[in-house]
N, CA, C and O atoms as CSV, one atom per row, in Angstrom:
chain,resi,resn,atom,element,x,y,z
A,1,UNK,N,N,0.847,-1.180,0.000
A,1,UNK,CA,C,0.000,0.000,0.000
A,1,UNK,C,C,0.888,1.238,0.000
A,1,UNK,O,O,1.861,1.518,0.699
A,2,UNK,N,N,0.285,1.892,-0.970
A,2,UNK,CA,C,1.500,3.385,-0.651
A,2,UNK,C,C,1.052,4.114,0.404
A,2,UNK,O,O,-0.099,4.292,0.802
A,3,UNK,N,N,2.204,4.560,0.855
A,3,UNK,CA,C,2.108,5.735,2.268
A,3,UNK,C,C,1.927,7.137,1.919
A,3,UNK,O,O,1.247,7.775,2.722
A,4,UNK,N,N,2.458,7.875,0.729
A,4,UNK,CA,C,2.415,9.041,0.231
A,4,UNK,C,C,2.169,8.836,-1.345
A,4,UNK,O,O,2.270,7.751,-1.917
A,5,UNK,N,N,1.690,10.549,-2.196
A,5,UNK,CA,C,1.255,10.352,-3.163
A,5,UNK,C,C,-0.038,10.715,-3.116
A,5,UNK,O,O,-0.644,10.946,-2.070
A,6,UNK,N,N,-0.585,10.788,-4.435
A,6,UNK,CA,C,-2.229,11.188,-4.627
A,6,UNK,C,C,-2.522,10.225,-4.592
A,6,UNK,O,O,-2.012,9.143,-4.884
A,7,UNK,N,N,-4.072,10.789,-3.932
A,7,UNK,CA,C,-5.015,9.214,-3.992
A,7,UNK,C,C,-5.341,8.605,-5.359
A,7,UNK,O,O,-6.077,7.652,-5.616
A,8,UNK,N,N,-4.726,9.266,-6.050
A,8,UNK,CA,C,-4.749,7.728,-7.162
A,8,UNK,C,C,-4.210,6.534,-6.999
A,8,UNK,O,O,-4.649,5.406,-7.225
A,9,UNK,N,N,-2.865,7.046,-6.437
A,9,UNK,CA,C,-2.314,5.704,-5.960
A,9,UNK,C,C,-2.702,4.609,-5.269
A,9,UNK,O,O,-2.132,3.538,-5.059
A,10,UNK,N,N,-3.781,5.045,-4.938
A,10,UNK,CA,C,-4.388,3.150,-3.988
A,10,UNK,C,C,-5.853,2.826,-4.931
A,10,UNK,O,O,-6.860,2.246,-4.527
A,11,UNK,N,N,-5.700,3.176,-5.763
A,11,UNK,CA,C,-6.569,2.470,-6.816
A,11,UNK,C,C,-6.072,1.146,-7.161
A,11,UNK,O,O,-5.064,1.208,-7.864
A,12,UNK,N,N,-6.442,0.041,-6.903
A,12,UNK,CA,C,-6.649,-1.298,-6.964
A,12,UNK,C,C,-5.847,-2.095,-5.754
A,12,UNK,O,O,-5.616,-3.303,-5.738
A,13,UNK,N,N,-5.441,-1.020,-4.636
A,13,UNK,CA,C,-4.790,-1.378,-3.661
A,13,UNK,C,C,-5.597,-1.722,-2.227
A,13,UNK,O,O,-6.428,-1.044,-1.623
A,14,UNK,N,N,-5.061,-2.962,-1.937
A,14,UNK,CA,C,-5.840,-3.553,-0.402
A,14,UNK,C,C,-5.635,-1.969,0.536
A,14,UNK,O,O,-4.590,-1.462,0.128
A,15,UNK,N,N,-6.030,-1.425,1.195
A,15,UNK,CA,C,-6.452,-0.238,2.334
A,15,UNK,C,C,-7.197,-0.673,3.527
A,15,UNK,O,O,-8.200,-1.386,3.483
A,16,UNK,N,N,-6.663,-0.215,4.571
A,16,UNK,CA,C,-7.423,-0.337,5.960
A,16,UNK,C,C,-8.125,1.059,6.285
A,16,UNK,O,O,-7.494,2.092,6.064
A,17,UNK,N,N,-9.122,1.099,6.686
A,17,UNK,CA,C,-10.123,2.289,6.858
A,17,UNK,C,C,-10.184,2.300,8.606
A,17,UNK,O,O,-10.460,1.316,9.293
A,18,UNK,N,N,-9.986,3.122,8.913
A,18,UNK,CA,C,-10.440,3.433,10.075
A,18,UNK,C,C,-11.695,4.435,10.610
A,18,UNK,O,O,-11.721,5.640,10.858
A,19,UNK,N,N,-12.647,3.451,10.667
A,19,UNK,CA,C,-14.249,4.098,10.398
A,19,UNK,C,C,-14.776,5.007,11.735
A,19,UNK,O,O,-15.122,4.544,12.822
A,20,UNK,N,N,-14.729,6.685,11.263
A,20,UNK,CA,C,-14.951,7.504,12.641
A,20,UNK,C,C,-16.371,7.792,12.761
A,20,UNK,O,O,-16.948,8.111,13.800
A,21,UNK,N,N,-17.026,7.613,11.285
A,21,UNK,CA,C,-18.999,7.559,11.505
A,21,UNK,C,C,-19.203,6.602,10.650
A,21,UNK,O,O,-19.012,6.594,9.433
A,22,UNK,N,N,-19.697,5.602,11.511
A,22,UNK,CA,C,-20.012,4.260,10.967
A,22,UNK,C,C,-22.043,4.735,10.526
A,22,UNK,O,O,-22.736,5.655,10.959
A,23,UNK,N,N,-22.400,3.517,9.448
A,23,UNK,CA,C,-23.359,3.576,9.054
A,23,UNK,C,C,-24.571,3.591,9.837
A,23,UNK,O,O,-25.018,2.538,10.293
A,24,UNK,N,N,-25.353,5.123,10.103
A,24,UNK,CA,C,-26.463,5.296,10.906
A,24,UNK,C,C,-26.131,6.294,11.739
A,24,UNK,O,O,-27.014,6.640,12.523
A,25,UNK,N,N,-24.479,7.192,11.814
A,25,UNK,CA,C,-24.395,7.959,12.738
A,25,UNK,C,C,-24.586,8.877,12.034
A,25,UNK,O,O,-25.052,8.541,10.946
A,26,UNK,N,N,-24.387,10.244,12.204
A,26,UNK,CA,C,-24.864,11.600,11.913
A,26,UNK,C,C,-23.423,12.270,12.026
A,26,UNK,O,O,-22.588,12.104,12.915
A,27,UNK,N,N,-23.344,13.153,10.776
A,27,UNK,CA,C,-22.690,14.539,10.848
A,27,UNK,C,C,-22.395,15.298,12.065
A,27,UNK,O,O,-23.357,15.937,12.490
A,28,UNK,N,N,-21.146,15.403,12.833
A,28,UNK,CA,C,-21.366,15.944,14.387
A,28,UNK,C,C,-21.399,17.512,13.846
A,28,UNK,O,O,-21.582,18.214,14.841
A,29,UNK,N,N,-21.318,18.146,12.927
A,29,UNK,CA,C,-21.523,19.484,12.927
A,29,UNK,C,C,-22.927,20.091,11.672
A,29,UNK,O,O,-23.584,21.124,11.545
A,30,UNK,N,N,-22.842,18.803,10.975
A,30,UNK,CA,C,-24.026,19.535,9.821
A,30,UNK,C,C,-25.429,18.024,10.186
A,30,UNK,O,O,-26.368,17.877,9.405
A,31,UNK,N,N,-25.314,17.406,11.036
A,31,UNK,CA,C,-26.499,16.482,11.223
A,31,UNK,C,C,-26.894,15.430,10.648
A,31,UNK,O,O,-27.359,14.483,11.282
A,32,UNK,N,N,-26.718,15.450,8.890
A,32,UNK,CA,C,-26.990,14.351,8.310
A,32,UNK,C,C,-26.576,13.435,8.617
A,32,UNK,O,O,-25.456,13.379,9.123
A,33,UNK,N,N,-27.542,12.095,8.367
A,33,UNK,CA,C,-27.009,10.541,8.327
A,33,UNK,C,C,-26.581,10.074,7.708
A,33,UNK,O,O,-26.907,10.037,6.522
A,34,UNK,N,N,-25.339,9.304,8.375
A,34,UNK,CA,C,-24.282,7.982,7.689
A,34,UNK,C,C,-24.836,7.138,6.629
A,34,UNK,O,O,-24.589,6.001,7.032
A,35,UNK,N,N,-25.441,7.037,5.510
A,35,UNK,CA,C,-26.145,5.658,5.180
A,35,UNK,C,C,-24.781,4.741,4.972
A,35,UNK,O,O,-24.974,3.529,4.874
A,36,UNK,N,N,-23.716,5.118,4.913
A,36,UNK,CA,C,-22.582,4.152,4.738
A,36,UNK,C,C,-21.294,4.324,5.564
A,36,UNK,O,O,-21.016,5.451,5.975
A,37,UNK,N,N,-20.548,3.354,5.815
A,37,UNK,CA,C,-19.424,3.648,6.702
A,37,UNK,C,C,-18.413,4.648,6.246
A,37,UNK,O,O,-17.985,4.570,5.095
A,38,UNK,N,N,-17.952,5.688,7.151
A,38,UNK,CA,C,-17.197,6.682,6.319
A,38,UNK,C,C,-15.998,6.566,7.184
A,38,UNK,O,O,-16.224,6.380,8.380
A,39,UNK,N,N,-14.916,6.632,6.844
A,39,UNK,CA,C,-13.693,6.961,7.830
A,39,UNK,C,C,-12.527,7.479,6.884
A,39,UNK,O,O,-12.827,7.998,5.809
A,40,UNK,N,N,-10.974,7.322,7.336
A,40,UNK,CA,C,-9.814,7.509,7.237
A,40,UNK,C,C,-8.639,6.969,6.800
A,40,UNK,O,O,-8.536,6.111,7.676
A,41,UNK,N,N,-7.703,6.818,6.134
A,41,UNK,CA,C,-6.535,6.125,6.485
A,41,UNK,C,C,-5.840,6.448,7.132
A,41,UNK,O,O,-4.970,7.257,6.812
A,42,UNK,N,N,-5.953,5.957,8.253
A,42,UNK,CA,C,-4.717,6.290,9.678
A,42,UNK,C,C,-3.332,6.625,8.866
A,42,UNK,O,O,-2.774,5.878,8.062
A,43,UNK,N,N,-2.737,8.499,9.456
A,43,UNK,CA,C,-1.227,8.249,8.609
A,43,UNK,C,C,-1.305,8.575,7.644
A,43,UNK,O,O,-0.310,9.218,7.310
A,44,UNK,N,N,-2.154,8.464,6.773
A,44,UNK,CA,C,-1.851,8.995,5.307
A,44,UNK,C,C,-2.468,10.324,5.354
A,44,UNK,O,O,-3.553,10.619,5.855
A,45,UNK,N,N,-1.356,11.324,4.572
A,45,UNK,CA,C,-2.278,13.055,4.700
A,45,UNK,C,C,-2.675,12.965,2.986
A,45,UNK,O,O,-2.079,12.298,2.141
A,46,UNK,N,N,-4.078,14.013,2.750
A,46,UNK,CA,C,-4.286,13.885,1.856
A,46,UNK,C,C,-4.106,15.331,1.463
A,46,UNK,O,O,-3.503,16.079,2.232
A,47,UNK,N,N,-4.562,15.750,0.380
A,47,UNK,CA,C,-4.069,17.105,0.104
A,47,UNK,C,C,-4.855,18.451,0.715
A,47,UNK,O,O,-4.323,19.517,0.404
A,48,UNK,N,N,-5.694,18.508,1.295
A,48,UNK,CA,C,-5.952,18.905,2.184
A,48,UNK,C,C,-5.320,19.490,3.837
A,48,UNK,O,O,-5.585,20.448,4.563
A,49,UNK,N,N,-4.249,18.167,3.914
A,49,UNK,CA,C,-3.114,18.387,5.427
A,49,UNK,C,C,-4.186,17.579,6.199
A,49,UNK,O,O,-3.813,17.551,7.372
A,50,UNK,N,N,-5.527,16.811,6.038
A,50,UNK,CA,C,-5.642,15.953,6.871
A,50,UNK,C,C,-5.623,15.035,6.650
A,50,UNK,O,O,-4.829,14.753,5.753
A,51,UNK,N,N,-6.622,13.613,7.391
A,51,UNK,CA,C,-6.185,12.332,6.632
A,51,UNK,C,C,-6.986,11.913,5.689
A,51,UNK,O,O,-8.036,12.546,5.583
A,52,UNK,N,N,-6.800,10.966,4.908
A,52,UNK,CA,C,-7.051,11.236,3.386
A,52,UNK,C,C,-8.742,9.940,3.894
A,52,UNK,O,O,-8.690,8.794,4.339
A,53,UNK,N,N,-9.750,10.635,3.627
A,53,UNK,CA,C,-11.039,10.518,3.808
A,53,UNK,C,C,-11.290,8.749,2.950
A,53,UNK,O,O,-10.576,8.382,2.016
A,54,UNK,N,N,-12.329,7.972,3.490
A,54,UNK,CA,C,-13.089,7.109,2.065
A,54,UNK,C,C,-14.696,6.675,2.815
A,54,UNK,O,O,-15.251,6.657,3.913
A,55,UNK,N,N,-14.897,6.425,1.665
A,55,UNK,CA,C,-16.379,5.666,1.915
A,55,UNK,C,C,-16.147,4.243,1.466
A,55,UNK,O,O,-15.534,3.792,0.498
A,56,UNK,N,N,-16.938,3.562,2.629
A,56,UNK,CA,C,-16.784,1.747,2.585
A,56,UNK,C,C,-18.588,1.952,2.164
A,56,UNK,O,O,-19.581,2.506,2.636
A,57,UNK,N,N,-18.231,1.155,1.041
A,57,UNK,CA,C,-19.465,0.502,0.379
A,57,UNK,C,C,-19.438,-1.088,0.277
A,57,UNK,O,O,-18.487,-1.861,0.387
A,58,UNK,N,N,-20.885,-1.344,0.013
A,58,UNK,CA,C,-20.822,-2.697,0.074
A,58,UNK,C,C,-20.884,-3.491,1.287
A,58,UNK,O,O,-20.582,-4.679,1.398
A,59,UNK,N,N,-21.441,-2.455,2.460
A,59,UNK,CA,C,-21.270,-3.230,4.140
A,59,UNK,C,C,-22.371,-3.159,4.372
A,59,UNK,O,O,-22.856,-2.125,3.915
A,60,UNK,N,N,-23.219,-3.924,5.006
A,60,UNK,CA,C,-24.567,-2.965,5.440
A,60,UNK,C,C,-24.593,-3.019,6.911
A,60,UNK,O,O,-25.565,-3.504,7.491
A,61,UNK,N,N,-23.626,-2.570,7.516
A,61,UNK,CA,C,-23.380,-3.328,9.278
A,61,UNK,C,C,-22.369,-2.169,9.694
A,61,UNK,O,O,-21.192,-2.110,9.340
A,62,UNK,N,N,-22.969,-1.346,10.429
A,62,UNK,CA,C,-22.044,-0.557,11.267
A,62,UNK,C,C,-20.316,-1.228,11.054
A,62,UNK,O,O,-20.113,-2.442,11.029
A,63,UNK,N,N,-19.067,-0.074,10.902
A,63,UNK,CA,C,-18.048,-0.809,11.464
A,63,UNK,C,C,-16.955,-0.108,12.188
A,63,UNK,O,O,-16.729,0.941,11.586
A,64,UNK,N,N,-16.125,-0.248,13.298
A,64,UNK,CA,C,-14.597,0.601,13.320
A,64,UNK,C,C,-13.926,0.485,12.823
A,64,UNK,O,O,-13.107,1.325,13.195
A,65,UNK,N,N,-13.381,-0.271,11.761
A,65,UNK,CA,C,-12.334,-0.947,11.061
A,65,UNK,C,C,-12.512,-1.644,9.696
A,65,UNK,O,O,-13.198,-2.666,9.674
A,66,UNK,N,N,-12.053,-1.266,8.750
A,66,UNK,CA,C,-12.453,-1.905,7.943
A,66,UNK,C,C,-11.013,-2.530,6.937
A,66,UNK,O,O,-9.995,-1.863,7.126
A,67,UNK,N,N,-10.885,-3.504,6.104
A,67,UNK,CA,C,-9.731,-3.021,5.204
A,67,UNK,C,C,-10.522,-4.597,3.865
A,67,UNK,O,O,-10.934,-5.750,3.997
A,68,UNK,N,N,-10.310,-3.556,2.684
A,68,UNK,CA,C,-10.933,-4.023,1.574
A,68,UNK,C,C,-10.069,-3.123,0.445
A,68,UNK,O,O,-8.978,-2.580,0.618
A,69,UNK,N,N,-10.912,-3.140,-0.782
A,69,UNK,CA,C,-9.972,-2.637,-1.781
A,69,UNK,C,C,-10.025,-1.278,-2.353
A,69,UNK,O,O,-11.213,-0.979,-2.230
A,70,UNK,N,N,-9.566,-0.525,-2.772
A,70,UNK,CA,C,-9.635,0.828,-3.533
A,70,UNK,C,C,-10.327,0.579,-4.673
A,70,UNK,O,O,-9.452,0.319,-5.499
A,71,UNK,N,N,-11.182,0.519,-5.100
A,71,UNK,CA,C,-11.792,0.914,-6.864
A,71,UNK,C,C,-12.067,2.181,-7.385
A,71,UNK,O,O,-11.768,2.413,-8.556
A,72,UNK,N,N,-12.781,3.343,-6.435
A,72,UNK,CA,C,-12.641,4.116,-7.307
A,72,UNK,C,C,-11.941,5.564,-6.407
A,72,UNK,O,O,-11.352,5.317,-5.355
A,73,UNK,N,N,-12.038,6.932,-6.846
A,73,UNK,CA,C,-11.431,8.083,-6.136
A,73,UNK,C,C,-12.834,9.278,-6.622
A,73,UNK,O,O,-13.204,9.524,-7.770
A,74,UNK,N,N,-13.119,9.573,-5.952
A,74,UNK,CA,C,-13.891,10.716,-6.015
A,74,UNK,C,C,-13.267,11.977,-5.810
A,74,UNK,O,O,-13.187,12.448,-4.675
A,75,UNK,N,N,-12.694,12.727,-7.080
A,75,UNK,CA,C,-11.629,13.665,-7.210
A,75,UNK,C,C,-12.347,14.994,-7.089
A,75,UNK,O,O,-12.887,15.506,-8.070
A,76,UNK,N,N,-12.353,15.413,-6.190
A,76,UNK,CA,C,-13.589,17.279,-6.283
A,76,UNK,C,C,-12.904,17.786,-6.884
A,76,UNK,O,O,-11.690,17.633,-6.748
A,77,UNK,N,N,-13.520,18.697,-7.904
A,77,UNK,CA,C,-12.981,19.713,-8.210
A,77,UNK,C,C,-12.642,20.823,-7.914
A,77,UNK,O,O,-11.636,21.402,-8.325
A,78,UNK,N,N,-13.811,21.414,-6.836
A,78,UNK,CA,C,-14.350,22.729,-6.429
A,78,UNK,C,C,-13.588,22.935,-4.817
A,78,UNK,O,O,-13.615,24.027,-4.251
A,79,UNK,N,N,-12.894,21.650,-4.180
A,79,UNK,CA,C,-12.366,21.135,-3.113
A,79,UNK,C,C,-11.368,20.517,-2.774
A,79,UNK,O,O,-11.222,19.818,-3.776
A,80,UNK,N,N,-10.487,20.220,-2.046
A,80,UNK,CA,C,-9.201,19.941,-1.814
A,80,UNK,C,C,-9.264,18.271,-1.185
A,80,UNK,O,O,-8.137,18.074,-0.731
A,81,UNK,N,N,-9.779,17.510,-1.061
A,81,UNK,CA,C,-10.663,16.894,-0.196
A,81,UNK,C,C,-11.043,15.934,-0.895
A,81,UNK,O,O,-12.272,15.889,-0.946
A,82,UNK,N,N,-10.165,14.556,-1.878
A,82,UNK,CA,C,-10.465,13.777,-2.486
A,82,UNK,C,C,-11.132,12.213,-1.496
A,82,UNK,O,O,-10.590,11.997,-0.412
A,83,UNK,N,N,-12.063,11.422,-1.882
A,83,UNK,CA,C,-12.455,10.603,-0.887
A,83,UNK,C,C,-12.247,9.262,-2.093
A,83,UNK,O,O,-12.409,9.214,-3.312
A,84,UNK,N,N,-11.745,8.103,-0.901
A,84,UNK,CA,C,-11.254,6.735,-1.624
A,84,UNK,C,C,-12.680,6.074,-1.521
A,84,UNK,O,O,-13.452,6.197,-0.570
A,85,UNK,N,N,-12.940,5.167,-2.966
A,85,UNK,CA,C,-14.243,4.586,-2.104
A,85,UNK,C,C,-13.689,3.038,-2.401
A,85,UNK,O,O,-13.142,2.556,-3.393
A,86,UNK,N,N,-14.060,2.482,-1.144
A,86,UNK,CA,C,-13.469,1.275,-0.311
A,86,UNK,C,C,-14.289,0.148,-0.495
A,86,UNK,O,O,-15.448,0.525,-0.319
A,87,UNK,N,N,-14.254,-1.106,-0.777
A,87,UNK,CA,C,-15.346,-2.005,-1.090
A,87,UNK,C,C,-14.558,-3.571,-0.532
A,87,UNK,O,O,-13.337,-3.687,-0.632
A,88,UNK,N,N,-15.322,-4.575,-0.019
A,88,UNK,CA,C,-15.088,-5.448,0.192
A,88,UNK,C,C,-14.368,-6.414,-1.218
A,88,UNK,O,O,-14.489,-6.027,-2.380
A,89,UNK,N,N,-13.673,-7.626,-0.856
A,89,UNK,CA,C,-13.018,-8.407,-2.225
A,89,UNK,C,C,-14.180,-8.755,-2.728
A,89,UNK,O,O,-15.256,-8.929,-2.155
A,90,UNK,N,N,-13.842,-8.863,-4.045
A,90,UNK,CA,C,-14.630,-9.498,-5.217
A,90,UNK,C,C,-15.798,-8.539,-5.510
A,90,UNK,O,O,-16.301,-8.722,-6.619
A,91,UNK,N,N,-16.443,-7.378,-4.633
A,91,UNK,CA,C,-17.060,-6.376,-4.965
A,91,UNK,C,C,-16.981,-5.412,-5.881
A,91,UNK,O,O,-15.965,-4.717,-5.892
A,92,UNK,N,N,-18.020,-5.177,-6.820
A,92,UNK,CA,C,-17.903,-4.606,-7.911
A,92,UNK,C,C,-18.954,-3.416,-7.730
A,92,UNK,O,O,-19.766,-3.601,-6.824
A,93,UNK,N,N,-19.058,-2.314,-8.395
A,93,UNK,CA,C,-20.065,-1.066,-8.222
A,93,UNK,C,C,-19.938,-0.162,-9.725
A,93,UNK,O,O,-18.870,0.205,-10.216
A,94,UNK,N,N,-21.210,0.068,-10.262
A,94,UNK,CA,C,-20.919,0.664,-11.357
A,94,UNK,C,C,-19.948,2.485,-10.977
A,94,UNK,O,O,-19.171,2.995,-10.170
A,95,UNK,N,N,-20.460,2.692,-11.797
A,95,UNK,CA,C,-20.192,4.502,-11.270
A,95,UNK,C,C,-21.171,4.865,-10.924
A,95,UNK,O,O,-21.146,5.302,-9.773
A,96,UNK,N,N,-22.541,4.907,-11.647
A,96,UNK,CA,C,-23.574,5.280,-10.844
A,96,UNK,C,C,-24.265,4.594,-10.181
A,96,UNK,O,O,-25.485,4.674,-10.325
A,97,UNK,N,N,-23.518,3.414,-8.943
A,97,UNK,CA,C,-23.582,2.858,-7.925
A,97,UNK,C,C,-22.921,3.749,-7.029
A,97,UNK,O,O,-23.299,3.989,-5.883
A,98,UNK,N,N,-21.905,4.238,-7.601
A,98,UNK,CA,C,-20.865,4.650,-6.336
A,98,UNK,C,C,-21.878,5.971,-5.921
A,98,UNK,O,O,-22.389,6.188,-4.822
A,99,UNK,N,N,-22.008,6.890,-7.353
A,99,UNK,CA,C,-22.871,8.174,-6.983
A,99,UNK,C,C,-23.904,8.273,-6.268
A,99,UNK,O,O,-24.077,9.161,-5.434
A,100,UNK,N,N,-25.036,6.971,-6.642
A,100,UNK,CA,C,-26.144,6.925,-5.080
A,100,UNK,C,C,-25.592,6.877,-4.359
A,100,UNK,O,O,-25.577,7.929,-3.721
A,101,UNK,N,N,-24.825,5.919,-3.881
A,101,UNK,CA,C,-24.320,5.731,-2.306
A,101,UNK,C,C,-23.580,6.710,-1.609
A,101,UNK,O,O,-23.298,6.619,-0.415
A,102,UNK,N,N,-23.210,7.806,-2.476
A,102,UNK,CA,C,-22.176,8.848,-2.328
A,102,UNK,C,C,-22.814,10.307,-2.117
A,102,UNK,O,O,-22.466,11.313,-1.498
A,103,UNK,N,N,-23.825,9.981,-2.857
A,103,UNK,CA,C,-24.699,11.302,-3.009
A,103,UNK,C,C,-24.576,12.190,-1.785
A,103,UNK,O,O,-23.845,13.167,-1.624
A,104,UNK,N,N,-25.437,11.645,-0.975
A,104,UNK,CA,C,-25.383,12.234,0.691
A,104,UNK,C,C,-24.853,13.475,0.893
A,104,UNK,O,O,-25.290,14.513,1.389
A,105,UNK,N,N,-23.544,13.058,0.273
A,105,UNK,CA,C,-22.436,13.828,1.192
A,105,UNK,C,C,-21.548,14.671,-0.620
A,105,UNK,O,O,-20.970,15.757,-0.667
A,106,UNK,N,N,-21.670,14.125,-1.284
A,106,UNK,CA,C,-20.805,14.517,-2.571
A,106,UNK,C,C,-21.951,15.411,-3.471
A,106,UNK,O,O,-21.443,16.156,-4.309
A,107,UNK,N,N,-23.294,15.416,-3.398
A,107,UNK,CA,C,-23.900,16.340,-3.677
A,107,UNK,C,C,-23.652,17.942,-3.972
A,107,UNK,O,O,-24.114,18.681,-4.842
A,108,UNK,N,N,-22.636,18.196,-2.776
A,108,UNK,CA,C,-22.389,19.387,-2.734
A,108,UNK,C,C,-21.083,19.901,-3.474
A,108,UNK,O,O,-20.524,20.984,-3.300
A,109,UNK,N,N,-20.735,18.910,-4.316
A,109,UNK,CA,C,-19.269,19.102,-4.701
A,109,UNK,C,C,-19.549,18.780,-6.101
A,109,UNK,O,O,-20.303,17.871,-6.448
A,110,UNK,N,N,-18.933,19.535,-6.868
A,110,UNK,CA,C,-18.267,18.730,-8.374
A,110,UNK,C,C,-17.060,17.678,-8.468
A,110,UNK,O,O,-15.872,17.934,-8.276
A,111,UNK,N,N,-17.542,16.612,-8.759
A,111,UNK,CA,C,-16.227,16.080,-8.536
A,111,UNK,C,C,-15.542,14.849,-10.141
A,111,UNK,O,O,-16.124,14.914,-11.224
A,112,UNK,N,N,-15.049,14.460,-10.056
A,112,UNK,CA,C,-14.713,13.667,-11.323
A,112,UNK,C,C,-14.457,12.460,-10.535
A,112,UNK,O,O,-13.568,12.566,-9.690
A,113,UNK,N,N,-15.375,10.732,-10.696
A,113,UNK,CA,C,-14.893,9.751,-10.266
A,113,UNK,C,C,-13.699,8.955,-10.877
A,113,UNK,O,O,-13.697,8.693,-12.080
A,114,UNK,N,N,-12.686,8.571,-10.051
A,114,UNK,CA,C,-11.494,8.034,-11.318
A,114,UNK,C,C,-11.546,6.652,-10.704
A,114,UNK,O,O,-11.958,6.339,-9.587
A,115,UNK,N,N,-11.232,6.173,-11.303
A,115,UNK,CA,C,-11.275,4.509,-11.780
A,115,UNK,C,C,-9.702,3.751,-12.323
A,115,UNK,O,O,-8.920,4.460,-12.956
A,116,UNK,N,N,-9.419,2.611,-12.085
A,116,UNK,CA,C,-8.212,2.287,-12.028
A,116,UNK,C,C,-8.403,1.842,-14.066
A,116,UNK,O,O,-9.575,1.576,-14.336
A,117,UNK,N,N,-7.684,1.788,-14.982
A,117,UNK,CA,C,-7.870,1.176,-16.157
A,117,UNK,C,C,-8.137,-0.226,-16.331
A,117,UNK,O,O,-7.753,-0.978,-15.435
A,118,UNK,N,N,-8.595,-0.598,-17.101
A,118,UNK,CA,C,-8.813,-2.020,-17.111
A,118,UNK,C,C,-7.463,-2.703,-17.815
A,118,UNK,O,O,-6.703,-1.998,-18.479
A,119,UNK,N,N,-7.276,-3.802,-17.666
A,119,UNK,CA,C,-6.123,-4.110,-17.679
A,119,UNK,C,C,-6.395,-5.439,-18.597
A,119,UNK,O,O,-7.138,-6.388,-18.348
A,120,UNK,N,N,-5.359,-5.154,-20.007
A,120,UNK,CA,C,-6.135,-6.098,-21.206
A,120,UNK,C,C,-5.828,-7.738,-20.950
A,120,UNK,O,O,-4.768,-8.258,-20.600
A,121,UNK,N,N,-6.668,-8.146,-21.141
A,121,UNK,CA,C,-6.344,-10.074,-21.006
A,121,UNK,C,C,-5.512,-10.250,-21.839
A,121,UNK,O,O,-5.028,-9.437,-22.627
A,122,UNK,N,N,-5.247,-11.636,-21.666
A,122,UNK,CA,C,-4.031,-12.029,-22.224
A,122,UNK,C,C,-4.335,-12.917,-23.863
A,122,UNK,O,O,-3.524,-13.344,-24.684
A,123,UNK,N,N,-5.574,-12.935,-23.855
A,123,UNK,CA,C,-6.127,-12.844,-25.431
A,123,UNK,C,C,-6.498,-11.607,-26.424
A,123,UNK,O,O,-6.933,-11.512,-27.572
A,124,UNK,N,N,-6.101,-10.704,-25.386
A,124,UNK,CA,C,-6.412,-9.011,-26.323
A,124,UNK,C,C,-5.594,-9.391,-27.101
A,124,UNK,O,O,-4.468,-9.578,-26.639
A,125,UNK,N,N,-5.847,-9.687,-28.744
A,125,UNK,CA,C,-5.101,-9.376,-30.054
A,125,UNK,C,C,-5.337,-7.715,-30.759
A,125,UNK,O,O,-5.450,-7.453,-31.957
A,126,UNK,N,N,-5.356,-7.085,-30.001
A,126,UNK,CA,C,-5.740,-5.675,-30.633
A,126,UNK,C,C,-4.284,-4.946,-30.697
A,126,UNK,O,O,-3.398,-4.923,-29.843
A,127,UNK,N,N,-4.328,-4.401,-31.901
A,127,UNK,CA,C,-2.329,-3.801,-31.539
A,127,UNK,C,C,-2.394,-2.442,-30.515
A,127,UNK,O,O,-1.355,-1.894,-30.149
């Protein structure tokens, strides 16, 4: 897992989340509800100067801890403040899977979702 770098870099990378509003808690300053586990990577600063934010999808169970994979990055534009979104193995989410589940809270932002490339099989005959 990389320690520094943009959060692009943990696109397709195992990550441990350290979940500070698990699914069902509330915003301690603006109120809204968790519908999904949100936390941190302990240690890693993001460009912002704090720690670099994600959303765990794919749980439906409160958690403190989580560690699963990177698929996509929700890059703001308008904000400094990129969020990893975190998913259990073998879990898959379209893009506009990630955007419902994301909405909540990314509503208020422009952001560009980035996605790791697909990576050609080993029967791609295409030059």
């Amino acid at each position: 897992m990389p320690v520094t770098g943009s959060p692009r870099s943990y696109l397709g990378q195992r990550v441990t989340v350290q979940i500070d509003r698990p699914l069902g808690s509330c915003h301690p300053e603006h109120g809204f509800p968790y519908p999904v586990n949100y936390g941190y990577l302990p240690g890693i600063p993001a460009p912002d100067g704090e720690a670099l934010d994600a959303y765990v999808l794919g749980v439906g169970a409160p958690l403190s801890t989580f560690t699963g994979h990177c698929i996509a990055v929700i890059h703001r534009l308008d904000d400094d403040d990129d969020k990893l979104v975190v998913v259990p193995e073998g879990v898959t989410l379209s893009d506009d899977e990630i955007r419902a589940q994301t909405r909540f809270q990314e509503q208020y932002f422009r952001s560009n979702l980035l996605r790791q490339a697909p990576v050609p099989s080993s029967d791609d005959t295409s030059p």
